[in-house]
N, C-alpha and C positions, 0 to 999 in steps of 0.2 A: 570329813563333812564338807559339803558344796552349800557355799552361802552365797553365791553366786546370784544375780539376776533372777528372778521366778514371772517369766512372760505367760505365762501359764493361770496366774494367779491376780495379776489385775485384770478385772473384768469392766471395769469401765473408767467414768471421769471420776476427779473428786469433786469433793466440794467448794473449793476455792477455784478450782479450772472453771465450772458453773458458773460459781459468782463474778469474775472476769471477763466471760464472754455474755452475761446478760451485761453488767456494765459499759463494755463496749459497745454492745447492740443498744441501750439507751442512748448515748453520747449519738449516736449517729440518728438514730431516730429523731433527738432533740434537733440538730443543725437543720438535718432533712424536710422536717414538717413545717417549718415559718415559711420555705420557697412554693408546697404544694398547696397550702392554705387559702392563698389568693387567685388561683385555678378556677372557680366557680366564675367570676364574676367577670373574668376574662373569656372563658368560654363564651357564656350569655350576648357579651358584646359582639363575640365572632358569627355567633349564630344572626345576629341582628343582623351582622354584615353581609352574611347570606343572603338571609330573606332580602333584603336592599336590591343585592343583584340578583334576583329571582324573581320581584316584582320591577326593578329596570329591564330585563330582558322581556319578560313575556309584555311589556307597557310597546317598547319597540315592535316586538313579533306582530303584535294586533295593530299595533300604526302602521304598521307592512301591509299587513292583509287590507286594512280598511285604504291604504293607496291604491291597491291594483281595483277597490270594489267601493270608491267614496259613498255612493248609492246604500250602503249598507249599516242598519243603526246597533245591529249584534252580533256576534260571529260566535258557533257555536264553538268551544272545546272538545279533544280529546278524551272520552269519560268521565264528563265533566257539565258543570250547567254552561249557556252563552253568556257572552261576557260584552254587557250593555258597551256601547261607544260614543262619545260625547267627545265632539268638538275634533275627531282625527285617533284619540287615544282612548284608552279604557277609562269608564266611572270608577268612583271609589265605590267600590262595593264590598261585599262578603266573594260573590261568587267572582270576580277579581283575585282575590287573596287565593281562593281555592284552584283554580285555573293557573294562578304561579306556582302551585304547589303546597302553600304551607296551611293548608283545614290541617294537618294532626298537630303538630308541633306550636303554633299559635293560636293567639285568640284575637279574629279581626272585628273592630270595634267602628261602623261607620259614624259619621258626628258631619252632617252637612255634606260636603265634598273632600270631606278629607275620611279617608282612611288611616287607621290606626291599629297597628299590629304590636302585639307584646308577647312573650315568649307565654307558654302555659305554666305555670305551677310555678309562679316566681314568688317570691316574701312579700307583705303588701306594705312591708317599709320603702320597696323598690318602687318610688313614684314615677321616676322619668328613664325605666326600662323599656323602651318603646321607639320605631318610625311610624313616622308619617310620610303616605302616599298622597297630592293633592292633586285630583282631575284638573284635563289642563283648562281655562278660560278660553274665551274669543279670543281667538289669534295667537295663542300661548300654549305652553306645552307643559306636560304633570312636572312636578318636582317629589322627591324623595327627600325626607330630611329627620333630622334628630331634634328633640325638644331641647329648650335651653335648659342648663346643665345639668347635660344627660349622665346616668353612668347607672351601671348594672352590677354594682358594687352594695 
């Protein structure tokens, strides 16, 4: 008689092999998900920092255009509406915000001469998720800035 080995005849795991690798797969899952959990809120901040240099480069781009053309109080965009100039640089506008690029991803909120950008679809616990762009004054140039104690947390 051959009582030898039978490879023939396990056909799969058992139940303890099972329960060991869900086990493991827990353990790692638990360590894992405290690091990806705070991901949102970092991203949002990065995206801000985007838009920041999205709306400083195209603020420059049109302080460019309006030097070689001072004569001129709007300059049209690429596919786009013109984008009012006051004082050298662009107004705080909507079509501003959109002319930088960001009409899908944000919602720009004008308030005076200040422009105000916040990402779309944020929690409305998140009060100070947002820049502000401020057209520049007499003799002064726009600033980009972050509300006091900002965070997108």
């Amino acid at each position: 008689m051959n009582k030898g080995f039978n490879k023939a005849g396990q056909a799969g795991f058992t139940l303890i092999e099972l329960i060991v690798v869900i086990v493991i797969l827990g353990i790692l899952a638990a360590t894992a998900l405290p690091k990806f959990t705070g991901l949102s809120g970092d991203a949002r901040k990065a995206s801000l920092q985007a838009a920041r240099g999205a709306l400083s480069a195209s603020s420059a781009m049109l302080h460019g255009r309006w030097l070689v053309d001072p004569s001129k109080t709007s300059f049209p965009t690429e596919g786009g509406p013109a984008v009012t100039i006051v004082n050298g640089y662009p107004a705080a506008t909507a079509d501003f915000a959109s002319a930088a690029g960001l009409g899908d991803d944000y919602t720009p909120t004008v308030v005076g001469t200040t422009l105000r950008i916040a990402p779309k679809n944020i929690p409305s616990t998140m009060t100070t998720c947002y820049i502000f762009y401020t057209q520049a004054g007499t003799n002064g140039i726009p600033s980009i800035s972050t509300p006091e104690g900002y965070s997108c947390d």
